[in-house]
N, C-alpha and C positions, 0 to 999 in steps of 0.2 A: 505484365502488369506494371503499373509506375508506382512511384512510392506512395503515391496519395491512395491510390485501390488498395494499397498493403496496410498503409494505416485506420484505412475502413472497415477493413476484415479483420483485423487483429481488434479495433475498437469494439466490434462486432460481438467477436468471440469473448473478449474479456466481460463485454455487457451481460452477456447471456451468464456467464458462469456468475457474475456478480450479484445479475437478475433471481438465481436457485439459491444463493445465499442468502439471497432479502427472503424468498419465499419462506426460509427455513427460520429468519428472524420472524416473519410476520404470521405463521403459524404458531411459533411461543407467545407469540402478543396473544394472540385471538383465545392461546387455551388461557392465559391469565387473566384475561378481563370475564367480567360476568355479562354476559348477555343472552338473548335467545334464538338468535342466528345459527347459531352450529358451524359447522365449519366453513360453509360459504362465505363468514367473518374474516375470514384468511383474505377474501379478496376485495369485498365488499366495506368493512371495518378496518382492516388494516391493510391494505392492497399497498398504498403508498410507501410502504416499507419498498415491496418491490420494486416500483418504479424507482425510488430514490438510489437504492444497493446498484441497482440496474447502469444509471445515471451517472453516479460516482466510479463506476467501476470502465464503463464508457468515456467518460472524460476525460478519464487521468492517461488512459491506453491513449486516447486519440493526442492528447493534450502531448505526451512524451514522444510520442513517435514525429507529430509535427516539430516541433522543437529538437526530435536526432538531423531529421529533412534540413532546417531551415538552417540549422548550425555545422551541419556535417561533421558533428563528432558525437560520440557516444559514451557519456559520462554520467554522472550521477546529478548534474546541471539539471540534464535533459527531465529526469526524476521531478526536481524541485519544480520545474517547470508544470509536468503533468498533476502535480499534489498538488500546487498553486490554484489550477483552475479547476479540480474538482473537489478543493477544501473552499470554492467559492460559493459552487453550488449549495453549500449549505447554509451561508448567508443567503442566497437568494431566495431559497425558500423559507425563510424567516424573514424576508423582507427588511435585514437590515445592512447596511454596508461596514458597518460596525463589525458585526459576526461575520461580513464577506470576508474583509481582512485578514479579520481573526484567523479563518477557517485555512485560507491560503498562504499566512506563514507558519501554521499548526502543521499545516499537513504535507504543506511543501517542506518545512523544517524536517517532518521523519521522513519522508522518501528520501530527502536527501540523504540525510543519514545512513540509516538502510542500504541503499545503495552503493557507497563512501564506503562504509564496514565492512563490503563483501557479501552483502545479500544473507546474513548469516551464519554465511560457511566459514567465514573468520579469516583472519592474516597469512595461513598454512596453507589456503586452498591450493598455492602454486607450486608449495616448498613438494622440496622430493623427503622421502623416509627420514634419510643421514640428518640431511637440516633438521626436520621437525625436532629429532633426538636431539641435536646438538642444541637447537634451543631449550630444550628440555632441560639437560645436562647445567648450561649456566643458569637458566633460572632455579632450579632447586639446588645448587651449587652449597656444600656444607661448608660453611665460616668456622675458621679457626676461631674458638674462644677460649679464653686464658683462665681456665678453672681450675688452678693447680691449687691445693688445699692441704 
């Protein structure tokens, strides 16, 4: 497979699982609104949730992995890059380029981030046991103070 069939199927994948989260946002839409639909509202009323979750979750997968391809490194760049072009999509379906912007330094801004941090796992993910303690040891390090009374 070449890397473009790799970033179709991983854009693929990230869509779909993106796609069951919209479905899960757009089923809380449909039980809070008042109407007489029933739950057919889930697709019919609120369906666009899904398409959009779908979309956004599609883009940024496709968007990052062209940009690890194009640039041949893999960094948290690549992130900013993917959050760029699906924090656009949400300008676009507001039809402004104002909120395109918007959307693509918002959201390219946290991926980056996010990324840059260690994905959440934090600064230790690489350290061995001894490190971790011994960062430990100096940051809670007790300060001599001169309380003699």
């Amino acid at each position: 497979m070449t890397a473009t069939k790799d970033c179709i199927a991983e854009a693929g994948k990230t869509a779909t699982v993106a796609g069951g989260i919209g479905l899960f946002v757009s089923a809380i839409q449909n039980t809070i609104q008042k109407h007489k639909v029933g739950a057919r509202g889930v697709i019919t009323r609120t369906g666009g949730t899904i398409a959009f979750f779908a979309a956004m979750g599609g883009i940024f997968t496709l968007g990052e992995c062209v940009a690890k391809d194009i640039r041949e490194k893999d960094d948290a760049v690549n992130a900013a890059i993917g959050g760029c072009a699906a924090g656009m999509l949400a300008g676009i379906k507001s039809h402004s380029f104002a909120k395109m912007c918007a959307g693509c330094a918002a959201v390219g801004a946290t991926m980056y981030t996010y990324e840059a941090s260690g994905e959440l796992k934090g600064l230790f993910v690489d350290k061995t046991r001894e490190e971790r303690k011994q960062h430990e040891k100096e940051f809670f390090k007790q300060h001599l103070t001169s309380e003699k009374a």
